[in-house]
Backbone and ligand atoms as CSV (ligand in chain L), in Angstrom:
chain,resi,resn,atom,element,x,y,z
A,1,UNK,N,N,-71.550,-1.072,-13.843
A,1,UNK,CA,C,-72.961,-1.294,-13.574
A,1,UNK,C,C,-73.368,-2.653,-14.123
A,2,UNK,N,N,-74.040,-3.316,-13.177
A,2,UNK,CA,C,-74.709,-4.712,-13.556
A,2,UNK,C,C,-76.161,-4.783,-14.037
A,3,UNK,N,N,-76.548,-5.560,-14.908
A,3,UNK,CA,C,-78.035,-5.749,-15.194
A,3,UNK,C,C,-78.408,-6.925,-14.551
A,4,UNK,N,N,-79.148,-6.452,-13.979
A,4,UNK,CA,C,-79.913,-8.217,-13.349
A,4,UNK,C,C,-80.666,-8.622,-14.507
A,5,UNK,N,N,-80.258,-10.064,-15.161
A,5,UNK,CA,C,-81.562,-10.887,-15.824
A,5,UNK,C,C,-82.261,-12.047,-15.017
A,6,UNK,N,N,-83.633,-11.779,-15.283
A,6,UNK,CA,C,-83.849,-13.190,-14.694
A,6,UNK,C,C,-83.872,-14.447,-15.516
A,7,UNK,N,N,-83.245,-15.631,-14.465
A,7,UNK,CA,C,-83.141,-16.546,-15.297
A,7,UNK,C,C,-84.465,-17.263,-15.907
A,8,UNK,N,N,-84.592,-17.879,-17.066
A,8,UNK,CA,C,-85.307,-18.950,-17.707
A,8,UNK,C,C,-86.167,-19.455,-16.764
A,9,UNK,N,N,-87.228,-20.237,-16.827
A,9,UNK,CA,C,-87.947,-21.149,-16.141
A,9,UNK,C,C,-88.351,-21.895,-17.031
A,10,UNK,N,N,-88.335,-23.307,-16.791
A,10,UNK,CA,C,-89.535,-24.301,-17.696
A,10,UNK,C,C,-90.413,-23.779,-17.356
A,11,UNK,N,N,-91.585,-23.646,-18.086
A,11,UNK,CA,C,-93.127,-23.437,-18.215
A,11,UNK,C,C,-93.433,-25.430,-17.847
A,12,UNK,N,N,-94.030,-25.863,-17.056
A,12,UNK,CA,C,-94.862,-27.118,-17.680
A,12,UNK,C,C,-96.069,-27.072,-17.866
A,13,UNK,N,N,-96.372,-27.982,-19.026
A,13,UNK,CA,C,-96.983,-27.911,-19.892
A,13,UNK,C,C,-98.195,-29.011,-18.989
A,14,UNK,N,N,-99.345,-29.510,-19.643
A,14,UNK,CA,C,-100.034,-30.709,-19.226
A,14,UNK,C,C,-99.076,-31.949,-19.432
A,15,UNK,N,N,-98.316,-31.831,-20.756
A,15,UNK,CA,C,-97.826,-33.331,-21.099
A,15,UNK,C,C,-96.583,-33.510,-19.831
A,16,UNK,N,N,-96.187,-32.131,-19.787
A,16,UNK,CA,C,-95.054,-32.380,-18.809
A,16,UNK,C,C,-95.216,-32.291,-17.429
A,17,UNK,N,N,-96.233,-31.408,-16.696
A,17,UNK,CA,C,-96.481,-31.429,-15.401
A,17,UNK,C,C,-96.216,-32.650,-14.265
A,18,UNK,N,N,-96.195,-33.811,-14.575
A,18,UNK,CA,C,-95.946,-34.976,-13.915
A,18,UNK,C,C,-94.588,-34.992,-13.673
A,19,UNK,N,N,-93.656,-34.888,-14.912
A,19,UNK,CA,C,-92.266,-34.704,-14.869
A,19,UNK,C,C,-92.125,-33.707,-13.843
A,20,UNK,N,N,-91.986,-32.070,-13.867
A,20,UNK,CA,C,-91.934,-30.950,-13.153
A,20,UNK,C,C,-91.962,-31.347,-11.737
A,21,UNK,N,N,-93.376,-32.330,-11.540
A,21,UNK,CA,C,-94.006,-32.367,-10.098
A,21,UNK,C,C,-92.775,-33.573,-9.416
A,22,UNK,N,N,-92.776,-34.079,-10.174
A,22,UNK,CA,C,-91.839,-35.358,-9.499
A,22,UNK,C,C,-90.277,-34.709,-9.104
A,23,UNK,N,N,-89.649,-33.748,-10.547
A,23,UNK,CA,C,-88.426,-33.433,-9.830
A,23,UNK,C,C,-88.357,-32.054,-9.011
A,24,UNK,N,N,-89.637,-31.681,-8.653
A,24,UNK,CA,C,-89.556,-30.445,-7.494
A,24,UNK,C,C,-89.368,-31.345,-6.222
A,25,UNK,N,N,-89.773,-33.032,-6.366
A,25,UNK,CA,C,-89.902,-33.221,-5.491
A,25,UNK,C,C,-88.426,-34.450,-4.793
A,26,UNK,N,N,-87.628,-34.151,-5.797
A,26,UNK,CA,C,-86.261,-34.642,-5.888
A,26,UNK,C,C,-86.049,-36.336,-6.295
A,27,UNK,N,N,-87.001,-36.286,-7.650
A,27,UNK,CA,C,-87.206,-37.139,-8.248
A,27,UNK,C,C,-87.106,-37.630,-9.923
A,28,UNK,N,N,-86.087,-38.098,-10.109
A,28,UNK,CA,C,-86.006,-37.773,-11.922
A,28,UNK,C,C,-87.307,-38.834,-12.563
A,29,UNK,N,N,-88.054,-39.003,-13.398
A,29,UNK,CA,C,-88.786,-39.473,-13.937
A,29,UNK,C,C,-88.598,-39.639,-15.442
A,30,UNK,N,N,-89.040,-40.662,-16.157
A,30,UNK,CA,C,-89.085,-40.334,-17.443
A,30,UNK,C,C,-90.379,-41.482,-18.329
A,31,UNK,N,N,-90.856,-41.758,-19.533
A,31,UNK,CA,C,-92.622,-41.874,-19.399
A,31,UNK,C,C,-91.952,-43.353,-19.943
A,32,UNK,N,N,-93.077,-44.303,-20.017
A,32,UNK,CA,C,-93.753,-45.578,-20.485
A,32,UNK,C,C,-94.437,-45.900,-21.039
A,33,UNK,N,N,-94.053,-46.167,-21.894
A,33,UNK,CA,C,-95.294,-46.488,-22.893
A,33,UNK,C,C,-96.129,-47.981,-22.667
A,34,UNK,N,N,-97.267,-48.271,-21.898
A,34,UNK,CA,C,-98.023,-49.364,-21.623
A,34,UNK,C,C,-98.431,-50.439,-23.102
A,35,UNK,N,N,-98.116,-49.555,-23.989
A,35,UNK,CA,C,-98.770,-50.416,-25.374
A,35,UNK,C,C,-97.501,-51.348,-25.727
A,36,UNK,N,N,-96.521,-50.380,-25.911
A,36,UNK,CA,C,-95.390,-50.962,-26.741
A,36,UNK,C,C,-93.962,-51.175,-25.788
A,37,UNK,N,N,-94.194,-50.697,-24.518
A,37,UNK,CA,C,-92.613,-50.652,-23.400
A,37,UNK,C,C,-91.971,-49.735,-23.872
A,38,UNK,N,N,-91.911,-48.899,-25.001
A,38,UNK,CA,C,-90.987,-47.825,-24.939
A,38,UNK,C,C,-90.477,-46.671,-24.054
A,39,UNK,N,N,-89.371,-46.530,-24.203
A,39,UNK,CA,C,-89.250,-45.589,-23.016
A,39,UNK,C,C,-89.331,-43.968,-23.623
A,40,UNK,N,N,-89.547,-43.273,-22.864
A,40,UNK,CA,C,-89.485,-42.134,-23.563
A,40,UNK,C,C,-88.599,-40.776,-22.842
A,41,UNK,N,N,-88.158,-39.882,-23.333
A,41,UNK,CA,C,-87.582,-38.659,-22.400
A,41,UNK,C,C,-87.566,-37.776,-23.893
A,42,UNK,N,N,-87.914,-36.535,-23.565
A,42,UNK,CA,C,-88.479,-35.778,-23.034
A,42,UNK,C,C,-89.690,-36.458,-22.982
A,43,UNK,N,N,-90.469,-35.752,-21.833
A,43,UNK,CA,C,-92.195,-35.987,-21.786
A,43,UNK,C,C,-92.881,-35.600,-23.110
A,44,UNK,N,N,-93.969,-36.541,-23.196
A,44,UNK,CA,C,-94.666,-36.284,-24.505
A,44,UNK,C,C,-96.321,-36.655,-24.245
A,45,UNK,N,N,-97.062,-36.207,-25.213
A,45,UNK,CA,C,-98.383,-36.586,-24.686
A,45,UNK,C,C,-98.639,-37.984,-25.448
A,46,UNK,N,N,-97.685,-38.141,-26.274
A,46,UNK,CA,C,-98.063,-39.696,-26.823
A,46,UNK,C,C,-97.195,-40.322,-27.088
A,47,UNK,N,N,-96.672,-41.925,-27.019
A,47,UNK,CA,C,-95.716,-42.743,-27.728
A,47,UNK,C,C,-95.185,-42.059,-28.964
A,48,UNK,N,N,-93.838,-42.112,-29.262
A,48,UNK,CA,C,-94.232,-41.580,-30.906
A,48,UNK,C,C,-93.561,-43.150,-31.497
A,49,UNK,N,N,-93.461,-44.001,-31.420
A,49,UNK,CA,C,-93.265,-45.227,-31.748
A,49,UNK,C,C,-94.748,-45.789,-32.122
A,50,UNK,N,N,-95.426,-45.902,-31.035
A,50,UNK,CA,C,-96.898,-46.545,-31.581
A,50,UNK,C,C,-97.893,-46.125,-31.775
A,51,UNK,N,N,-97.762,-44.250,-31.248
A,51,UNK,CA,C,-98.734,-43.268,-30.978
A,51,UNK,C,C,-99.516,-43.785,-30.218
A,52,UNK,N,N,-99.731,-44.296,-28.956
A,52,UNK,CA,C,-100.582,-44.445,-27.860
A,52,UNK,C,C,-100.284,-43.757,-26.988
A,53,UNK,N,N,-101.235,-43.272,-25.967
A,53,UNK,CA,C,-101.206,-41.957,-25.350
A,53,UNK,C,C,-101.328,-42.708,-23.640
A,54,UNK,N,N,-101.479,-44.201,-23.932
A,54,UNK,CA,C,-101.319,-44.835,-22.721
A,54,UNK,C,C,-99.925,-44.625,-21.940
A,55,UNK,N,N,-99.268,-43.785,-21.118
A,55,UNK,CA,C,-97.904,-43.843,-21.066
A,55,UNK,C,C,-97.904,-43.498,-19.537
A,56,UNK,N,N,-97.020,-43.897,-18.688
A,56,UNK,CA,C,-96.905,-43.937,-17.367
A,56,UNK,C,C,-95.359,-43.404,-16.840
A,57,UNK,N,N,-95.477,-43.045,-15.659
A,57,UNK,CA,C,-93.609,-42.237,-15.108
A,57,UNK,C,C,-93.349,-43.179,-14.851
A,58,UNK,N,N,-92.036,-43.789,-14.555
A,58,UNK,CA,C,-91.194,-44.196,-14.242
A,58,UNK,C,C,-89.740,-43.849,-13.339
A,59,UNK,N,N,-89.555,-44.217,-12.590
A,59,UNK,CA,C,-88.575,-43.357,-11.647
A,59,UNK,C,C,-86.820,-43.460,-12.217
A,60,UNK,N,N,-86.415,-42.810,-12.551
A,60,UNK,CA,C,-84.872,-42.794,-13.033
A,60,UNK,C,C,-83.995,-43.739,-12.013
A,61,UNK,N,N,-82.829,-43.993,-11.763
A,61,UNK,CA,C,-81.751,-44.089,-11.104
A,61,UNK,C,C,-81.031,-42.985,-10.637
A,62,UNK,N,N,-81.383,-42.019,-11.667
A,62,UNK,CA,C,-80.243,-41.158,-11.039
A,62,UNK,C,C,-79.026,-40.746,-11.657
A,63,UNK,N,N,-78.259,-41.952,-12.457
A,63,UNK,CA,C,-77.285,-42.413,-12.578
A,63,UNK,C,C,-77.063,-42.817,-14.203
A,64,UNK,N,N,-75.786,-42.237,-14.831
A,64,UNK,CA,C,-75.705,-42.635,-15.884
A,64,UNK,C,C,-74.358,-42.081,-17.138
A,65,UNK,N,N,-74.630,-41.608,-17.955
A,65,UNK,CA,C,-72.773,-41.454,-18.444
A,65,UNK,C,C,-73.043,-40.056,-19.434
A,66,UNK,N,N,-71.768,-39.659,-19.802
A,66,UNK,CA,C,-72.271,-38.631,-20.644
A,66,UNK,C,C,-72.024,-38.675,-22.279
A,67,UNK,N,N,-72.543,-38.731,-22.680
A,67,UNK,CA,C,-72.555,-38.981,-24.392
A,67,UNK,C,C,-72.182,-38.034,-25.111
A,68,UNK,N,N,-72.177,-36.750,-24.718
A,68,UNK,CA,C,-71.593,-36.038,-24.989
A,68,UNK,C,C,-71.825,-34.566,-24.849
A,69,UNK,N,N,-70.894,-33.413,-24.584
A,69,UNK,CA,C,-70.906,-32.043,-24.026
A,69,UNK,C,C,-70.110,-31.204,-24.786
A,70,UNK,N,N,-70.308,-29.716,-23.903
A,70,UNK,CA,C,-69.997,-28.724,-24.383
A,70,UNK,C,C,-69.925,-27.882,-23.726
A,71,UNK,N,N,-68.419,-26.856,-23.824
A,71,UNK,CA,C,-68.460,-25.748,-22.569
A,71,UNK,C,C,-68.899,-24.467,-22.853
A,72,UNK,N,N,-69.842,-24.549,-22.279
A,72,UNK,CA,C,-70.710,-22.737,-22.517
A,72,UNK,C,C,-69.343,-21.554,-22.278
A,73,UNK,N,N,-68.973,-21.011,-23.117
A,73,UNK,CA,C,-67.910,-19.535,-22.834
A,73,UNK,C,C,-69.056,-18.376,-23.345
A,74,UNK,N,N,-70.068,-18.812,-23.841
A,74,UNK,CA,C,-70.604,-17.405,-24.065
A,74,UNK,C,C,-72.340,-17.698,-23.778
A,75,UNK,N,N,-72.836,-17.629,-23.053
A,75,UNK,CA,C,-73.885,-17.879,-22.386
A,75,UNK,C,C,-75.128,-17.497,-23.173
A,76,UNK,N,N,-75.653,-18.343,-22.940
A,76,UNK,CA,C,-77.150,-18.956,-24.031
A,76,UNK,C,C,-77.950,-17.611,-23.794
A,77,UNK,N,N,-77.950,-17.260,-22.564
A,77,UNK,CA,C,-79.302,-16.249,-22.329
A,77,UNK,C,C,-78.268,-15.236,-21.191
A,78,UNK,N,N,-78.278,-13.920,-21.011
A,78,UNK,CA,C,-77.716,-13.315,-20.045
A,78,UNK,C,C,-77.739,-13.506,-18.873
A,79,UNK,N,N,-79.070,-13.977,-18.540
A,79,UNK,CA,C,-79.428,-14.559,-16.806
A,79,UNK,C,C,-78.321,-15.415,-16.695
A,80,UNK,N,N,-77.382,-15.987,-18.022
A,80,UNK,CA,C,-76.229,-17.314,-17.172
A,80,UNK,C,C,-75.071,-16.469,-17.458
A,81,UNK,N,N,-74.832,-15.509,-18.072
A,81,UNK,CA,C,-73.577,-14.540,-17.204
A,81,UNK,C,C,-72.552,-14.719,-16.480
A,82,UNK,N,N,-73.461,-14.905,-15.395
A,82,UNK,CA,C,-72.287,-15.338,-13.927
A,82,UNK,C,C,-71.757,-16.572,-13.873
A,83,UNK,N,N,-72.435,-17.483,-14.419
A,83,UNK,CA,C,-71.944,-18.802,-14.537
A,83,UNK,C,C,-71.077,-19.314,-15.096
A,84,UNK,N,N,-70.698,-18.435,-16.435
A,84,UNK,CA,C,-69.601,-19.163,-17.321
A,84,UNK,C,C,-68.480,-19.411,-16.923
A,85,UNK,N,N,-67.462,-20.340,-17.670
A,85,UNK,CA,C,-67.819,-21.335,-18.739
A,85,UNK,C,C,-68.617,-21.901,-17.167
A,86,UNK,N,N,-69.147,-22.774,-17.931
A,86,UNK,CA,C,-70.424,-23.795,-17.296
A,86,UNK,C,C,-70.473,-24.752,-18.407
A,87,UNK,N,N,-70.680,-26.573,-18.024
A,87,UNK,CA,C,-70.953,-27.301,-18.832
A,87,UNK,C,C,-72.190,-28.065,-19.283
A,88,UNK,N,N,-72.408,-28.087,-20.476
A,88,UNK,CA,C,-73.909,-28.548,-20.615
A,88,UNK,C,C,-74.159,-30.411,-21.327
A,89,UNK,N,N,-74.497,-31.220,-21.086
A,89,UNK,CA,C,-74.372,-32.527,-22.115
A,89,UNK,C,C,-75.484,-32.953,-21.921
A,90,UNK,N,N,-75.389,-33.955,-22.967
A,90,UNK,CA,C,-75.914,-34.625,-23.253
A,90,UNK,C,C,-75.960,-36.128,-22.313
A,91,UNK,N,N,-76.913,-36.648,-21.925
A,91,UNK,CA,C,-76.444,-38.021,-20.357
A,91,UNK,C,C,-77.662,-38.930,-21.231
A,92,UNK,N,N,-76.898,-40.417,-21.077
A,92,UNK,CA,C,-77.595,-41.821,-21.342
A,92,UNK,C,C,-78.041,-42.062,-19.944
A,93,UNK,N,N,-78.892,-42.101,-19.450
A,93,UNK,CA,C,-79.343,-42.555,-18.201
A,93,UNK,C,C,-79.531,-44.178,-18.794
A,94,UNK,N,N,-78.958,-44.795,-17.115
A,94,UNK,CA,C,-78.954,-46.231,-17.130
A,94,UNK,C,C,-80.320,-47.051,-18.001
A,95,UNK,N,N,-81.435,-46.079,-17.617
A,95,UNK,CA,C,-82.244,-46.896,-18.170
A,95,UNK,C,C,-82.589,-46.969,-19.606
A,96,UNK,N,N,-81.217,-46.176,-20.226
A,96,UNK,CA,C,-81.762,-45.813,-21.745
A,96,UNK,C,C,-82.236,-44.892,-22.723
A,97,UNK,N,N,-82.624,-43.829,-21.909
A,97,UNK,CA,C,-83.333,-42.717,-22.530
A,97,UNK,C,C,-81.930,-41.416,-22.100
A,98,UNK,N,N,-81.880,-40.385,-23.299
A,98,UNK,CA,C,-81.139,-39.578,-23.493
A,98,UNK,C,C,-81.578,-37.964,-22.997
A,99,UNK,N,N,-81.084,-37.459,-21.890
A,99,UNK,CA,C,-81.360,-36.252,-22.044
A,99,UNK,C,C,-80.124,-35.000,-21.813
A,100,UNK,N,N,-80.669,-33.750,-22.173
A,100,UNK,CA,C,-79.592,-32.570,-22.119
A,100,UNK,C,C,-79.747,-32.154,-20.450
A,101,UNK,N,N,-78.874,-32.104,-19.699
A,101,UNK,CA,C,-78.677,-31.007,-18.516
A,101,UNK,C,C,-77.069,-30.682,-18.695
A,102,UNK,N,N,-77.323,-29.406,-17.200
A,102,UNK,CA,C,-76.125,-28.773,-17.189
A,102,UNK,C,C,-75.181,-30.450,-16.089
A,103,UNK,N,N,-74.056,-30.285,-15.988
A,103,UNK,CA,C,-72.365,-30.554,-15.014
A,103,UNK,C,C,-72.294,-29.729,-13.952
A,104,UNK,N,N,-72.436,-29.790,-13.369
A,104,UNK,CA,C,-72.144,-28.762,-12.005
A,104,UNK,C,C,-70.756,-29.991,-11.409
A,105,UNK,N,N,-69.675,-29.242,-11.786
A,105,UNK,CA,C,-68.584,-29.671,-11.814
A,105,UNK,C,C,-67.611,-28.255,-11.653
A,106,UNK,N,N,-66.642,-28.409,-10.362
A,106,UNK,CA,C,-65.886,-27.268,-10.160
A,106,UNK,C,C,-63.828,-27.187,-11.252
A,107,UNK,N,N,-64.502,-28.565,-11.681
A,107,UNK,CA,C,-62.967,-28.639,-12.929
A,107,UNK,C,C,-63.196,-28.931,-13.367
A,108,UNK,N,N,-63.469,-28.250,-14.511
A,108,UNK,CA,C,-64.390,-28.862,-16.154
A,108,UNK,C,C,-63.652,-29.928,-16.842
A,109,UNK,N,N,-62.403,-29.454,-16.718
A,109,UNK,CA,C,-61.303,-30.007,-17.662
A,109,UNK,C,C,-61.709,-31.922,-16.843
A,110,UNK,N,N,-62.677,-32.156,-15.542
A,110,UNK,CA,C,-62.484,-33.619,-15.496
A,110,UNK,C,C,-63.495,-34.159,-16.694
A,111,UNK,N,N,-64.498,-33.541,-16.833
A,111,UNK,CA,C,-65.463,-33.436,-18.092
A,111,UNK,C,C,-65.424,-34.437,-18.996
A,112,UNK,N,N,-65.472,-35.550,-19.133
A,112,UNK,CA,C,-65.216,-35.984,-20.583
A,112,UNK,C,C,-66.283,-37.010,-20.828
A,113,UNK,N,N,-66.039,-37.504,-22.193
A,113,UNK,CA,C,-67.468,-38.716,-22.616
A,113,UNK,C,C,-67.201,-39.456,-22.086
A,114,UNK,N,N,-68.572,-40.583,-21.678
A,114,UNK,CA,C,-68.452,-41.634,-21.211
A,114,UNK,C,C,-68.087,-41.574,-19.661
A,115,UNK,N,N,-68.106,-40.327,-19.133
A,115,UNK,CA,C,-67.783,-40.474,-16.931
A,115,UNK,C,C,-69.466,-40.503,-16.427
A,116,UNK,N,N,-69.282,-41.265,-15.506
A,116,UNK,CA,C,-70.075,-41.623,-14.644
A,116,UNK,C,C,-70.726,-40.114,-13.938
A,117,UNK,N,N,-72.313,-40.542,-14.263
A,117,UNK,CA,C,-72.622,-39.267,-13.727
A,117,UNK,C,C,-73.837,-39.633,-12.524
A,118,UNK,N,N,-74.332,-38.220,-11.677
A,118,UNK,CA,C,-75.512,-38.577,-10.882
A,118,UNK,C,C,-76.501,-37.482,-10.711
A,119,UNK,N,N,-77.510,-37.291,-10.908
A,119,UNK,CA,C,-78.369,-36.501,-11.040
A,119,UNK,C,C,-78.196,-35.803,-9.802
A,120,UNK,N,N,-78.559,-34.726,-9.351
A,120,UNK,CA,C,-78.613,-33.565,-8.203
A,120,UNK,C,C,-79.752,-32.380,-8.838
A,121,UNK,N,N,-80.440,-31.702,-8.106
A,121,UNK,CA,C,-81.752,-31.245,-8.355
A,121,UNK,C,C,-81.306,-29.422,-7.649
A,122,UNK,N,N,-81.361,-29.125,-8.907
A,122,UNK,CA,C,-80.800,-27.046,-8.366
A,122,UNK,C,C,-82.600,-26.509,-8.172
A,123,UNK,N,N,-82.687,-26.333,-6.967
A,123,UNK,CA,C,-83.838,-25.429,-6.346
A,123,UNK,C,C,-84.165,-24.280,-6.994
A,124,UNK,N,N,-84.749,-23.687,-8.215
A,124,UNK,CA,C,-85.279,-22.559,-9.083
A,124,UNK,C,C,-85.922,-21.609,-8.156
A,125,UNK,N,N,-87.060,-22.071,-7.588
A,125,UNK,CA,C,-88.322,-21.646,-7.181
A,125,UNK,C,C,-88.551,-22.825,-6.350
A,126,UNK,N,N,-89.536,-22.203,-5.063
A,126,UNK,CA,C,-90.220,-22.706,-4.833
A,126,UNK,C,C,-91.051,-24.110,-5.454
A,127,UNK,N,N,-91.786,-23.802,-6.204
A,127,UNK,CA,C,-92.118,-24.748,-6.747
A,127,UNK,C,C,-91.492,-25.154,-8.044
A,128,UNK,N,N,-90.264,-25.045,-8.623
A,128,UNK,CA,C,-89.519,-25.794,-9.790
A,128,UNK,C,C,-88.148,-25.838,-9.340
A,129,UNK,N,N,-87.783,-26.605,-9.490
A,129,UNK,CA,C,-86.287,-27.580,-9.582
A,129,UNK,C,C,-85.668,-27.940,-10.708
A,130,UNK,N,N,-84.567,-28.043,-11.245
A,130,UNK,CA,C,-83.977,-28.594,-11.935
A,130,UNK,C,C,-83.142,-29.396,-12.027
A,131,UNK,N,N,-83.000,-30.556,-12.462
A,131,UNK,CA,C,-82.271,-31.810,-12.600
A,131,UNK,C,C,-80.779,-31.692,-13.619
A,132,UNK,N,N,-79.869,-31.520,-12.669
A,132,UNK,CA,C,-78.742,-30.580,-12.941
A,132,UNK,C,C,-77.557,-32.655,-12.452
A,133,UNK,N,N,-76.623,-32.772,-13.107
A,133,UNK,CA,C,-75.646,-34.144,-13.030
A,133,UNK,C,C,-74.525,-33.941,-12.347
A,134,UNK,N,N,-74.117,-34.083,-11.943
A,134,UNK,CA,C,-72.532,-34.192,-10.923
A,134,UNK,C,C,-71.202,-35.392,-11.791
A,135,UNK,N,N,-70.293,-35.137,-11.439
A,135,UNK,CA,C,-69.493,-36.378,-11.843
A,135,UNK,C,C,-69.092,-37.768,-10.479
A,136,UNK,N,N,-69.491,-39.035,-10.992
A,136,UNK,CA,C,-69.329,-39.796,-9.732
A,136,UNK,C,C,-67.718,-39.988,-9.561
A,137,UNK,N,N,-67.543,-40.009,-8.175
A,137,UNK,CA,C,-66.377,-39.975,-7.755
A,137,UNK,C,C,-65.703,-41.307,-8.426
A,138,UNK,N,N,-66.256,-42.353,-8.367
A,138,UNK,CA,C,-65.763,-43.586,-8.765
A,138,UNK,C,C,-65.278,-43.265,-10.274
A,139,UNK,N,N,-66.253,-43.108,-10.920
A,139,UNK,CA,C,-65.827,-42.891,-12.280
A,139,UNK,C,C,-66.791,-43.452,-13.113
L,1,ZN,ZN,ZN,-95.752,-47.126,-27.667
């Protein structure tokens, strides 16, 4: 006998809703700070460099490397079950800013620091998406 869980959802928040809206719409984003140029990822409601709340999206590349990962064998929440192992890292996007997604990669073992990666967007819901990395063929 199986239990269905359902999986996780981001909630967005006000600070984050812009983010959410952009990658439902197959768009990675990440903020600007107008005072000081900082870049920022995760979304925030303020610089935390200059604390100004002046901050604007910016559109990603897409594109960028992995700094470093880890292979899920025992799954964070039951809703990922079916998925395991599954890989999760850490990615430098070209433009600088650091964030966590999953590898949707069918041979983990190609997995390693520093490969060329590219953003791809897993359909949740209707209205939420998730910004899920691939490995680039090139390298
Ligand atoms: Zn700033």
């Amino acid at each position: 006998m199986t239990q269905d869980h359902e999986r996780p959802l981001p909630v967005p928040t006000i600070d984050t809703q812009g983010y959410w809206h952009a990658v439902n719409e197959g768009r990675l984003v990440f903020q600007r700070c107008l005072k000081c140029g900082e870049l920022r990822f995760y979304p925030r409601a303020f610089c935390v460099s200059c604390l100004s709340d002046e901050l604007i999206w910016e559109l990603a590349s897409g594109r960028g490397r992995i700094y470093t990962f880890t292979i899920c064998h025992i799954p964070g929440n039951p809703a990922m079950a079916e998925k395991i192992p599954y890989a999760m890292a850490m990615i430098d996007l070209d433009e600088g800013v650091r964030m966590l997604a999953g590898i949707i990669e069918s041979q983990l073992s190609h997995i390693h620091i520093g490969a060329a990666v590219e953003v791809v967007f897993e359909r949740l819901t209707p209205d939420l998406s998730l910004p899920q990395f691939t490995l680039c063929k090139s390298g």
